[in-house]
C-alpha positions as a printed NumPy array, in Angstrom:
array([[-14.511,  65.531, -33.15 ],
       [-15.82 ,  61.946, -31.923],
       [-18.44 ,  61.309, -34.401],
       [-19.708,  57.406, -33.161],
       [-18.321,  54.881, -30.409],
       [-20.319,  51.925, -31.912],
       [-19.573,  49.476, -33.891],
       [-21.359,  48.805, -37.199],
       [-22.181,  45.102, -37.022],
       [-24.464,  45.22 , -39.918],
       [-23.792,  42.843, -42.815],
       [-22.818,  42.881, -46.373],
       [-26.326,  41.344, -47.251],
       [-28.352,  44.11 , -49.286],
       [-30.59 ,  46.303, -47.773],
       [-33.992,  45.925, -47.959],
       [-36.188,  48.506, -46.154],
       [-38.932,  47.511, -43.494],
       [-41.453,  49.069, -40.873],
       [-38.755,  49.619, -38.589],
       [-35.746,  50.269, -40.907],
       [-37.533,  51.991, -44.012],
       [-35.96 ,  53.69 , -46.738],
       [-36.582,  57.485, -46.261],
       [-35.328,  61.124, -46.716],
       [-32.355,  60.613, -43.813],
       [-31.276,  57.546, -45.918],
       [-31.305,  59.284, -49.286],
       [-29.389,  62.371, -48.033],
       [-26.507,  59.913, -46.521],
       [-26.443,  58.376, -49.747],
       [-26.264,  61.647, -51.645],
       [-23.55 ,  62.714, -49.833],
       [-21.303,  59.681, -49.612],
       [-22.239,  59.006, -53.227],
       [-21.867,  62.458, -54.982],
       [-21.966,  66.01 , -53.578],
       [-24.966,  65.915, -51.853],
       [-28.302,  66.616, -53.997],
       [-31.468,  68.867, -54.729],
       [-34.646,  68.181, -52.789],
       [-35.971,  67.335, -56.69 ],
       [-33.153,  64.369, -56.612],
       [-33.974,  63.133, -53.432],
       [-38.298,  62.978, -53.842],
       [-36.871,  61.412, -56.981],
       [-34.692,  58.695, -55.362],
       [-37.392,  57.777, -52.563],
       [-39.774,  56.73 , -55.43 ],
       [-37.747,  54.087, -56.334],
       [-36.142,  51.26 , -54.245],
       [-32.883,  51.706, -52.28 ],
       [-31.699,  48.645, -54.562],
       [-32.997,  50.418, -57.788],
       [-31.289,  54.077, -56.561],
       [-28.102,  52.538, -56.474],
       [-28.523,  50.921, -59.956],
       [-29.036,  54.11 , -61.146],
       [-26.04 ,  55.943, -59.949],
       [-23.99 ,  53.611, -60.515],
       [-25.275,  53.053, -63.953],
       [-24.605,  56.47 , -65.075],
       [-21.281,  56.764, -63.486],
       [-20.593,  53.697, -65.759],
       [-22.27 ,  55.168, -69.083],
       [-21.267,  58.434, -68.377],
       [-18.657,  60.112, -70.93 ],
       [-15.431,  61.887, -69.896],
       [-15.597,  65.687, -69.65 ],
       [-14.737,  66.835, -73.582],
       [-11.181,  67.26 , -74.234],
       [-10.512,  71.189, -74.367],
       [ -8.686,  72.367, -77.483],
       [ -5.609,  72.832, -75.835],
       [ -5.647,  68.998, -74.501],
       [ -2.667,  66.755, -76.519],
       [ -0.726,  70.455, -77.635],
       [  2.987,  69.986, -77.176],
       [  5.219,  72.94 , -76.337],
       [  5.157,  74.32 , -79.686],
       [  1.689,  74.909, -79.802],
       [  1.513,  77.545, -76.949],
       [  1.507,  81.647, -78.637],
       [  2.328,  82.879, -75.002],
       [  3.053,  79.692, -73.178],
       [  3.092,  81.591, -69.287],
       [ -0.188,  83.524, -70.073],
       [ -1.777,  80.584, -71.461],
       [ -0.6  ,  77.914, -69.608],
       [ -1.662,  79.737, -66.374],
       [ -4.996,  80.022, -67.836],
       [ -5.7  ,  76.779, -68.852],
       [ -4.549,  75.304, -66.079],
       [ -7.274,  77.885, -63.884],
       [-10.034,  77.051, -66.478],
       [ -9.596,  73.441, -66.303],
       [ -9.817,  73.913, -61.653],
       [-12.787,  75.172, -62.883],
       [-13.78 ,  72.967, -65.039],
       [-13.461,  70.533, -62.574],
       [-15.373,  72.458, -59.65 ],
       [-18.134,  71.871, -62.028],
       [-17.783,  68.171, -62.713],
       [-17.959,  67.75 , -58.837],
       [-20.575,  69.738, -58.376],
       [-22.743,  67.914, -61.386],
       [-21.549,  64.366, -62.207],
       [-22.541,  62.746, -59.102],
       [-20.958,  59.306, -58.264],
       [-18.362,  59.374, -61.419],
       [-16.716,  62.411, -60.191],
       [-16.833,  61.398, -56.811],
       [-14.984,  58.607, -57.729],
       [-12.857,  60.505, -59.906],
       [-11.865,  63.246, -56.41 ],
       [-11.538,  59.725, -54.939],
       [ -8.979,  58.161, -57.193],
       [ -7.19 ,  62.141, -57.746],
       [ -6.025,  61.709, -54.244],
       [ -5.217,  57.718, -54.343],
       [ -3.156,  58.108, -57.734],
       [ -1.453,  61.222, -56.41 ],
       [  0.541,  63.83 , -58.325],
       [  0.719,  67.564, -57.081],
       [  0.349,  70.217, -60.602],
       [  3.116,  72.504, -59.555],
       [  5.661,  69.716, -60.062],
       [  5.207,  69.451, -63.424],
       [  2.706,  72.693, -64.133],
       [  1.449,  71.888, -67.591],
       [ -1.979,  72.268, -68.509],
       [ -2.037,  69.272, -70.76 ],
       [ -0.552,  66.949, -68.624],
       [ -2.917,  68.407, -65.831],
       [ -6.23 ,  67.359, -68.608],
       [ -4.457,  64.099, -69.084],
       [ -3.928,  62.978, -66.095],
       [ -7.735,  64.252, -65.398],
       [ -9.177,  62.441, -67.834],
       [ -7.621,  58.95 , -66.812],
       [ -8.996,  58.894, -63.872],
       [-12.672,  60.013, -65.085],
       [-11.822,  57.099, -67.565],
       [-11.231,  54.609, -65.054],
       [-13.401,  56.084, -62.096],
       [-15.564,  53.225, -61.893],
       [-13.757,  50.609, -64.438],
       [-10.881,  48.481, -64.097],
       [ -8.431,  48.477, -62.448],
       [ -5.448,  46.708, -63.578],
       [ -6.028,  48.945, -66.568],
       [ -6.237,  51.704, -64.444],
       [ -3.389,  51.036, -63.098],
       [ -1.74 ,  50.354, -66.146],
       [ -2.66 ,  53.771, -67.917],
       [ -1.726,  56.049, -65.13 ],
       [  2.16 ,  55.081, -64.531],
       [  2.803,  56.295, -68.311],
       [  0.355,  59.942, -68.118],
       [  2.894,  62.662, -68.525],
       [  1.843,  64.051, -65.111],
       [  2.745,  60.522, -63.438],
       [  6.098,  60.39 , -65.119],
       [  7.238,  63.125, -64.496],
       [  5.981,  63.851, -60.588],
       [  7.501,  60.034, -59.543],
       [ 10.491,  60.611, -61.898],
       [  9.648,  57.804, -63.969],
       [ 10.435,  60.182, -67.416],
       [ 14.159,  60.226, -65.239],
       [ 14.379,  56.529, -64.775],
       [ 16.739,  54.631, -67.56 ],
       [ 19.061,  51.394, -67.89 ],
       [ 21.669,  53.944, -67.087],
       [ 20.065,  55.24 , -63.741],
       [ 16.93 ,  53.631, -62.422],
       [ 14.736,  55.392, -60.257],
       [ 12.86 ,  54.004, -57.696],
       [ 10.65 ,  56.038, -56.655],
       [  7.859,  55.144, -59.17 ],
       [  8.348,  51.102, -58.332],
       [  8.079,  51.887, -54.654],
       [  4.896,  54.194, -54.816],
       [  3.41 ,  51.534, -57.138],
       [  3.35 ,  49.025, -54.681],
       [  2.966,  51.078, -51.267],
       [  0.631,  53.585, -51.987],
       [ -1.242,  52.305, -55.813],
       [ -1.72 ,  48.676, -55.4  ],
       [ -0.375,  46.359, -52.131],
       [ -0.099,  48.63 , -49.414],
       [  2.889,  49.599, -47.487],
       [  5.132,  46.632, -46.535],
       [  2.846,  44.082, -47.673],
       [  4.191,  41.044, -49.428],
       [  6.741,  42.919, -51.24 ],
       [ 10.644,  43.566, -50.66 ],
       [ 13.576,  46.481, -51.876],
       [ 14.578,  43.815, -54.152],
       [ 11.449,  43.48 , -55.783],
       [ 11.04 ,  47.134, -55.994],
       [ 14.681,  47.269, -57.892],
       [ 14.083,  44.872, -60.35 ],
       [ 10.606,  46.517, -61.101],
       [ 12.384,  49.925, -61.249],
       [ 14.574,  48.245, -63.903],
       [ 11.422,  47.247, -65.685],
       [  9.65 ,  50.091, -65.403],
       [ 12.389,  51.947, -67.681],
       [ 12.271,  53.085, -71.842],
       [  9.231,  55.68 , -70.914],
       [ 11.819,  58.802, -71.694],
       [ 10.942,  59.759, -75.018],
       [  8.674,  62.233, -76.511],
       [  8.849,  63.872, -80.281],
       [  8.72 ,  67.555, -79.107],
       [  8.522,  68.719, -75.484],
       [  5.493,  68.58 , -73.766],
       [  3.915,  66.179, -76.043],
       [  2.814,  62.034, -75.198],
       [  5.705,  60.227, -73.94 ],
       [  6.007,  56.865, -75.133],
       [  8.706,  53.615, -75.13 ],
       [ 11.643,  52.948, -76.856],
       [ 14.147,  50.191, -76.145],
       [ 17.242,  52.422, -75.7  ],
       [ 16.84 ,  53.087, -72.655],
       [ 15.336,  50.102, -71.323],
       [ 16.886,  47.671, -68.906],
       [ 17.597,  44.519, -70.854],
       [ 18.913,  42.695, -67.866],
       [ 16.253,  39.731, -66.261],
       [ 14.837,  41.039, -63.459],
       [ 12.945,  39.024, -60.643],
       [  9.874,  39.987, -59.886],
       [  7.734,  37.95 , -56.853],
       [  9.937,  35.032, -58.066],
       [  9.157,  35.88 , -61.489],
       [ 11.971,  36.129, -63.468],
       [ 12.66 ,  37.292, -67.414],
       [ 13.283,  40.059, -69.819],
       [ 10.364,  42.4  , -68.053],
       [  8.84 ,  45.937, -69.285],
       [  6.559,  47.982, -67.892],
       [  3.164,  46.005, -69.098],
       [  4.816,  42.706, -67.796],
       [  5.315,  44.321, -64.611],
       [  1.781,  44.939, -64.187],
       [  0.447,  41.677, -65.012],
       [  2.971,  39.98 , -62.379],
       [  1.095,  42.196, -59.543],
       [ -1.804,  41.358, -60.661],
       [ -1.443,  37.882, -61.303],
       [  0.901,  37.144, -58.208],
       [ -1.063,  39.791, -55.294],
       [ -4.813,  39.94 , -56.251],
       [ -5.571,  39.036, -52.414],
       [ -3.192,  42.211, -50.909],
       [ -4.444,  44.559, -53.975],
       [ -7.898,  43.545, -53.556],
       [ -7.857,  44.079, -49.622],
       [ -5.566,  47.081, -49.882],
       [ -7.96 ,  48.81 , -52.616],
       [-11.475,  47.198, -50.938],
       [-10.378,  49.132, -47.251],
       [ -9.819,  52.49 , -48.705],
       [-12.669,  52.587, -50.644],
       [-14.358,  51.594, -47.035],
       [-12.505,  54.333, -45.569],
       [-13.947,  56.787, -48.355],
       [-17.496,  55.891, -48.589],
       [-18.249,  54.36 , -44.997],
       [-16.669,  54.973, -42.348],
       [-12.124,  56.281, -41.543],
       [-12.734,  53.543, -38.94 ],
       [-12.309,  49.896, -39.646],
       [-13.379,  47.848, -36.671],
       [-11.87 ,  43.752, -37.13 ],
       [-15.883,  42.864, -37.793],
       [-15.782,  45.498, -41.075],
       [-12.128,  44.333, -41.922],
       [-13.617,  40.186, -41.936],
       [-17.082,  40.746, -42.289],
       [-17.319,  43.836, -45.248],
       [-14.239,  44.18 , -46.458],
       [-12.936,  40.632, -47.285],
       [-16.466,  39.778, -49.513],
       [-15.813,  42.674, -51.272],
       [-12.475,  42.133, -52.096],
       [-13.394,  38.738, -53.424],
       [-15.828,  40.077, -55.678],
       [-12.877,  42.15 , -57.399],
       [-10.646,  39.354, -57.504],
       [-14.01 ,  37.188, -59.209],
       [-15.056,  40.126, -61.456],
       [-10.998,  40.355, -62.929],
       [-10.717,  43.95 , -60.531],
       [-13.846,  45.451, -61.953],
       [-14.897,  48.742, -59.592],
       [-18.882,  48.551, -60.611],
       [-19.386,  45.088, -59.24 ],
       [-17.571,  46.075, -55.459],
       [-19.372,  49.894, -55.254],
       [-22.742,  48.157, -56.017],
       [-22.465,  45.704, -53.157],
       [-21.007,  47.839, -50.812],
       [-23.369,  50.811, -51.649],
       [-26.525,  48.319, -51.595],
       [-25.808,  46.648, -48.581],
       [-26.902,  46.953, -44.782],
       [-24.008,  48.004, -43.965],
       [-23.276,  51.008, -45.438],
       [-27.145,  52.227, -44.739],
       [-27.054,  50.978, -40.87 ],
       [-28.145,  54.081, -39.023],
       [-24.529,  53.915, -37.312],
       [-23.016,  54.588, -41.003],
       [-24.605,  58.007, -40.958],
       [-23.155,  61.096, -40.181],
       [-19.863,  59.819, -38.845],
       [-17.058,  61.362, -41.876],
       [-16.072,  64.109, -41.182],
       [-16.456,  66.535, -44.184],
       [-13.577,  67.55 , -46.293],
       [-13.43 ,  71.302, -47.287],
       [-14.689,  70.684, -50.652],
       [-17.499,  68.607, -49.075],
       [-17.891,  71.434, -46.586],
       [-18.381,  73.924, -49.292],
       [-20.042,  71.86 , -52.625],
       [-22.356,  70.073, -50.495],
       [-23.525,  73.137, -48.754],
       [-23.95 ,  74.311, -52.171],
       [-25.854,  70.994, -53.794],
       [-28.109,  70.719, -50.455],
       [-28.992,  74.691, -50.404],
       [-29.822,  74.809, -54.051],
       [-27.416,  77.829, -54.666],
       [-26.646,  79.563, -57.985],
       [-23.148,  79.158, -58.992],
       [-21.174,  80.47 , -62.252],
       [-17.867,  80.493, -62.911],
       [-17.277,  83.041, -60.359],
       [-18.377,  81.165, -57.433],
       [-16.738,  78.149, -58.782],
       [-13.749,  79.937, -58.187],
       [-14.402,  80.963, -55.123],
       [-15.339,  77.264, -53.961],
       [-12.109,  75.994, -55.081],
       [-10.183,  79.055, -53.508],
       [-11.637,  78.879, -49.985],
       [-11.544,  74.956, -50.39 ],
       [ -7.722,  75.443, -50.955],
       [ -7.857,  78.099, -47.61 ],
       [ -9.141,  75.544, -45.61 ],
       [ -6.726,  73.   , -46.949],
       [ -7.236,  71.274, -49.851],
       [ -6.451,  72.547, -53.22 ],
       [ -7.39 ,  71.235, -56.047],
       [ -4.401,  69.251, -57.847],
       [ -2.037,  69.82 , -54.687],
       [ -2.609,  67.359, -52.415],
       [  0.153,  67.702, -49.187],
       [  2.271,  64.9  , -50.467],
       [  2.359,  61.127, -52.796],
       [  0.134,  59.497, -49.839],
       [ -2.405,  62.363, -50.331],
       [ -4.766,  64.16 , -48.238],
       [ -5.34 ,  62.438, -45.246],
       [ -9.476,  62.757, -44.203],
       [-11.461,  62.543, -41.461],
       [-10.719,  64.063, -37.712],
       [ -7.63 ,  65.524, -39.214],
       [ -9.698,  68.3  , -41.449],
       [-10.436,  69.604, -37.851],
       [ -8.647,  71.68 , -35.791],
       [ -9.422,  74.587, -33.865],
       [ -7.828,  77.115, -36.656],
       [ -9.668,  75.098, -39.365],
       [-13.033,  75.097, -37.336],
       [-13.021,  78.915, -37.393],
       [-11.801,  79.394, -40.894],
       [-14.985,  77.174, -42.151],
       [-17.113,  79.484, -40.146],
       [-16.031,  82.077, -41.863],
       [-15.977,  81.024, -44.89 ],
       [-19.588,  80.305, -45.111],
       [-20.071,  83.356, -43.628],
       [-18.298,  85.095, -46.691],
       [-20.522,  82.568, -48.688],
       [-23.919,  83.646, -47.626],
       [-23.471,  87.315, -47.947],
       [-22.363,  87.122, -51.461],
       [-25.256,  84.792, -51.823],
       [-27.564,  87.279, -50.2  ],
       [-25.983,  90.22 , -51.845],
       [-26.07 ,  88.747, -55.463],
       [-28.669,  85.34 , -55.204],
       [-31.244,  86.654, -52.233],
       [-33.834,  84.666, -53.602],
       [-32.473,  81.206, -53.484],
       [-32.236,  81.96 , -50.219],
       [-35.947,  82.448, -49.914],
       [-36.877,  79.31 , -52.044],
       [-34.765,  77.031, -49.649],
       [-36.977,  77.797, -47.076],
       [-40.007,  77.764, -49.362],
       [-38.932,  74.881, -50.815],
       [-38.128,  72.656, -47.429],
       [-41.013,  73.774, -45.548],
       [-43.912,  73.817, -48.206],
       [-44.626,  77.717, -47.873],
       [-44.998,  77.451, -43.917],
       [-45.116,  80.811, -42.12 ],
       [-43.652,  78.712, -38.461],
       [-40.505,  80.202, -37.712],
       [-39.909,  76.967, -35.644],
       [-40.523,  74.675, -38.37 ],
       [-38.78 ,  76.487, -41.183],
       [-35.717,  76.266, -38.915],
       [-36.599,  72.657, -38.269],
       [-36.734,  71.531, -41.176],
       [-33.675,  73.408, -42.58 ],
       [-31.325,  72.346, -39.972],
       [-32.23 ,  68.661, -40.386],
       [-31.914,  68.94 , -44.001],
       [-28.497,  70.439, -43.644],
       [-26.972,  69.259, -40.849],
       [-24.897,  66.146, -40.872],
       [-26.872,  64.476, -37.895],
       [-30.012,  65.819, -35.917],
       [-29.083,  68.278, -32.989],
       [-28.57 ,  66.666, -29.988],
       [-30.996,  68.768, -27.915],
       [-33.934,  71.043, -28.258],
       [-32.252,  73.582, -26.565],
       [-30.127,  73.536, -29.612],
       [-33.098,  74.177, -32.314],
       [-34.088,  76.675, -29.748],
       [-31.079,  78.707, -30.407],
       [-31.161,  78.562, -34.308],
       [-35.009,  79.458, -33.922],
       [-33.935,  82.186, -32.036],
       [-31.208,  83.295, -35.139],
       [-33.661,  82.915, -37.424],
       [-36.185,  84.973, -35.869],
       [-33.941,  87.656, -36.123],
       [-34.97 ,  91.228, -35.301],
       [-38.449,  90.538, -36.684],
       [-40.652,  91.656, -33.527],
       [-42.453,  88.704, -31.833],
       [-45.889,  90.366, -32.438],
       [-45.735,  89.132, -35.987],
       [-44.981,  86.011, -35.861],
       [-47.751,  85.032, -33.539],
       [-50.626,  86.996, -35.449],
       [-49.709,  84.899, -38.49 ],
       [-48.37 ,  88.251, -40.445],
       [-44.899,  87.349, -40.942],
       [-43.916,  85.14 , -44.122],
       [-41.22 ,  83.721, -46.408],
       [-42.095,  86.641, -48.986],
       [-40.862,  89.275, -46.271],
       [-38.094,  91.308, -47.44 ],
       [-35.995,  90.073, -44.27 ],
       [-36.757,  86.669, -45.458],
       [-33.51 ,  85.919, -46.969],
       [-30.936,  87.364, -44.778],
       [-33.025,  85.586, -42.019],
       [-31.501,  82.307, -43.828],
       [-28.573,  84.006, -44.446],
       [-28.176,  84.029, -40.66 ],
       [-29.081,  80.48 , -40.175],
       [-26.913,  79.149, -42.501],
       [-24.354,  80.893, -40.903],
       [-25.159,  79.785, -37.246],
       [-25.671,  76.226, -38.536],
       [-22.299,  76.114, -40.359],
       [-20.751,  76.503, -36.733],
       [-22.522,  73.755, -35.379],
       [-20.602,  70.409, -34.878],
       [-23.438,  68.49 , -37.063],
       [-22.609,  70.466, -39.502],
       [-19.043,  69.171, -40.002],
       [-20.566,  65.297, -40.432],
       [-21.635,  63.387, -43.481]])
């Protein structure tokens, strides 16, 4: 799908709206969905009485002040604390899919960040398939979503479900393992190849051990010296009697310019656009990676001046990701205002994971790979179906949210053109291209309702077809190329 063939030359200066660049609705919507999940029509009449400048303060504020999701009961048990560990374990670990469905769907930029960081600081749950480690590992990166990152960093290598998916809990003076140490610096913090060598990873490896203890199973794992590597180990030149702590402050304090670049582009990737053209990579991305270095690798400091800058709301910003299939199906959900309970949370994460992305499984270490590569011609019909699925259970067991999208985007209109206008542009990921185009969706919308009523004023939004007359739009929409942008 070829989303844009222009370059973004807009700078990192902040935006600040004007006559012929002002901040309105198609500005708030991109920001909704780069920034969160998309967002009611409430949230966005909300955002556009405040400044672009002030908007961002806000989300990012909260994402900062915002507290992890409540540790469940079941949270820190060890092994010994299960009744009926299968049962139970299997229905934590559903409960807490859910659980997160819901954090998506609710916590705006924080758990954006945190779906951001799930698939940079990769594990996959059925490698170690533990409901606690699963929470743990959940609530480190809500922690650390939009905080620091060397401690970020820091915390995640010793979660249970980090130790035990890179084989860290494996790795001892008597037989390192690598594959932690290597992962740390390709995929976590450098980048692969860049500025580091095997021999540095071995020495780290050798560092990294003593994390191979716990008091019962399943419970925290923590150091002890007897099976740490007492040896010196060089590190970037470094050399002494490293652990696992020292090992992180060497990165830090010997590759803040490849971290900061490394972690500054994906975030780029993420929030503006898969590609980086050389202007982006010296003109975007190289300011913001100073401002991490300056800030000691603070995250709130680099999202505010990327989000707040011209950049990232340049008209060529818009509509050019490609939606994952949880932003396929949660923003659908956000933007349309549907009712969801735990059932439809379930069903969000299920068809998510049919389309290719389950929750807590990404395909591999390096993650789910986004943009053009969510699309193929198997996965383009399986998200029209999906929504098709979607919108009948919608109109079977919601009808009238149905209605009040349409009442609500189109201020009680009785125009079957506008209602479909104004729908489509709210929902689709860029304008259609041709009128020819809005006369087709008019046309679905319309339905089977005779002509004759629609041009004597009689039809309305309070008909009883009203609803599965959206229902059908939705549906039609969904299939529309716009629809698969953000």
């Amino acid at each position: 799908m070829e989303a844009t063939t222009l370059c973004n030359t807009s700078p990192i200066t902040p935006y600040v709206p004007t006559g012929d660049n002002p901040w309105d609705l198609n500005k708030a919507i991109h920001v909704s969905r780069r920034l969160a999940f998309g967002a009611s029509q409430a949230e966005l009449d909300n955002a556009l009485t405040m400044s672009p400048d002030a908007y961002i303060d806000l989300l990012v504020d909260e994402a900062v002040a915002m507290a992890p999701t409540p540790t469940p009961p079941w949270g820190y048990w060890n092994l010994t604390n299960f009744t009926d560990y299968d049962t139970e374990n299997n229905e934590y670990i559903d409960s807490w899919r859910r659980q997160t469905g819901y954090d998506l769907l609710q916590n705006r930029l924080r758990d954006r960040l945190t779906f951001f960081w799930m698939n940079h600081f990769v594990t996959e749950l059925e490698t170690y398939f533990y409901s606690p480690y699963m929470f743990q590992y959940y609530n480190i990166n809500q922690t650390h979503a939009i905080g620091n990152f060397k401690d970020f960093v820091s915390d995640i290598g010793k979660s249970g479900a980090m130790l035990f998916y890179l084989n860290g809990f494996q790795n001892t003076r008597f037989e390192p393992n690598e594959n932690y140490a290597r992962e740390l610096f390709e995929l976590f913090t450098l980048g692969l190849d860049n500025n580091y060598t095997e021999v540095d990873i071995q020495f780290t490896a050798k560092a990294l051990t003593g994390w191979n203890h716990w008091d019962e199973v399943g419970g925290e794992i923590y150091f002890e010296d007897s099976t740490w590597d007492p040896s010196v180990k060089n590190i970037f030149g470094q050399a002494g009697l490293w652990k696992y702590e020292d090992v992180i402050n060497i990165l830090f304090e010997q590759r803040p310019t490849e971290i900061a670049t490394f972690i500054c582009t994906k975030l780029y990737k993420f929030f503006v656009s898969h590609e980086v053209s050389e202007f982006a990579q010296a003109e975007i991305i190289a300011p913001l990676a100073n401002t991490f270095i300056t800030s000691g690798f603070e995250l709130a400091p680099v999202l505010r001046q990327l989000f707040k800058s011209e950049h990232f709301f340049d008209t060529l910003a818009q509509g050019v990701v490609v939606k994952s299939p949880f932003d396929f199906l949660f923003n659908f959900t956000t933007e349309a205002e549907l009712t969801y309970n735990d059932a439809v949370v379930n069903g969000l994460n299920y068809y998510a994971a049919v389309l290719g992305q389950e929750m807590y499984e990404p395909v591999d270490v390096a993650g789910w790979q986004r943009d053009h590569d969510w699309i193929s011609s198997s996965t383009l019909t399986g998200r029209w179906q999906v929504i098709e699925l979607y919108a009948f259970y919608i109109l079977s067991n919601f009808p009238e949210d149905l209605r009040n999208l349409a009442l609500n985007l189109s201020g009680d209109s009785n125009d079957p053109e506008f209602i479909t206008t104004v729908i489509a542009d709210r929902l689709l990921g860029k304008p259609f291209h041709t009128l020819s185009d809005y006369e087709v969706a008019i046309d679905v919308f319309k339905g089977d309702v005779p002509q004759g009523y629609y041009d004597d004023g009689t039809w309305n939004l309070y008909w009883d077809t009203a609803p599965a007359q959206v229902a059908g739009l939705l549906i039609h929409l969904a299939k529309a190329p716009e629809f698969q942008l953000k």
